[in-house]
N, C-alpha and C positions, 0 to 999 in steps of 0.2 A: 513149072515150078511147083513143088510139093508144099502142101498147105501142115499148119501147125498147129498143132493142140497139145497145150501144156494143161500139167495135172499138176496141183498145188495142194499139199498137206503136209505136215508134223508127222502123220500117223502111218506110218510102214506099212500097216494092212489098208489102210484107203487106199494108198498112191498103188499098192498091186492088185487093189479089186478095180479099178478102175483102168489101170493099162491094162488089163486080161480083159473086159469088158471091150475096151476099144482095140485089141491089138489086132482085129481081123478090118479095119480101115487102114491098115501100113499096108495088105494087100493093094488098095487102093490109093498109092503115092501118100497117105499122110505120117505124116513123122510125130512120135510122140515124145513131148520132152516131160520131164520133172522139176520140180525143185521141193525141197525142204523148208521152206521159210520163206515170210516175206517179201526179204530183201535180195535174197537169191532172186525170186519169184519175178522181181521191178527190174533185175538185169537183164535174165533170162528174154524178157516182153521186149525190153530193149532190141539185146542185141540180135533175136531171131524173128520178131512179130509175126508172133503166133494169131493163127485167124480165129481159134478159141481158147477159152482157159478157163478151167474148171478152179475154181477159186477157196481154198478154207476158210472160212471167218478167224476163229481162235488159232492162233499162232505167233510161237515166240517173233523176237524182232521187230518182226513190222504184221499187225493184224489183217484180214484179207479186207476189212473197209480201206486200211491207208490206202494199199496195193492198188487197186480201184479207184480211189479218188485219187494217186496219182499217174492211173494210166489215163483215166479219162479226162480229168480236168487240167491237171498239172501239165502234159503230156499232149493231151488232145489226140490221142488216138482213139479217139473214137470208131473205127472201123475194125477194133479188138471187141469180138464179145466176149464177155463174161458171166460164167455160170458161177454166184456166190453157194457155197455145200455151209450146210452148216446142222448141228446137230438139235438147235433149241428152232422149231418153230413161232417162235415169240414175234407178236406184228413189230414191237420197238426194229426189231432187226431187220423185216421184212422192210420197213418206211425207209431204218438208215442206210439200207444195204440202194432204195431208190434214190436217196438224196447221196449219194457217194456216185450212181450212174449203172447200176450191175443191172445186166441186161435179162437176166432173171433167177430166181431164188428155188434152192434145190436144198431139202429136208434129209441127211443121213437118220436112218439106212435107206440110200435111192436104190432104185428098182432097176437094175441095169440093161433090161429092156429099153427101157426109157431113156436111157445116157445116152445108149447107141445111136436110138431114133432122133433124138435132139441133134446128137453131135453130126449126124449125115443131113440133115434137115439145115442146118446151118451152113456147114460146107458144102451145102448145095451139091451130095452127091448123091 
């Protein structure tokens, strides 16, 4: 079964710096999804659970804390990580993004070194 990693932003150039970042892991069986928006973002986890998900904070619809607290709590999928991206390093975000459940917190512009190595470190590839 091929493993899933969705990429969550508003912003057309993150969501393509970030699939070009990971697109040499679809070599290796994982599939890359998108969405545009929060509420896309809550179906999407639904109906594909993805084994990671690269999360926006700021975003129309539903903000990437809702998304988060209700994949984790509402949901209980807890066996979804989640990486929150987020532009402002501010601790308030840092603390809301631990009291919502995000499995860890990622400061745009990230280092796409670092995406890649997280996101294989996670999928355990």
């Amino acid at each position: 079964m091929s493993k899933k990693i969705l990429i969550v932003d508003d912003e057309p150039h993150i969501r393509i710096l970030l699939e070009q970042t990971l697109e040499e892991l679809e070599d290796q069986g994982v599939e890359l999804l998108t969405a545009t928006n929060g509420e896309e973002a809550l179906e999407i986890i639904q109906s594909e659970k993805p084994e990671l998900v690269f999360l926006d904070v700021m975003m129309p619809k539903m903000n990437g804390f809702e998304v988060c607290d209700a994949v984790k709590n509402k949901l209980e999928m807890q066996n979804i990580y989640i990486i929150m991206l987020t532009a402002k390093g501010q601790e308030f975000d840092k603390q809301k993004g631990k009291e919502v459940g995000s499995d860890l917190y990622m400061t745009k512009p990230f280092d796409p070194d670092e995406v890649l190595e997280k996101s294989k470190t996670i999928l355990g590839l």
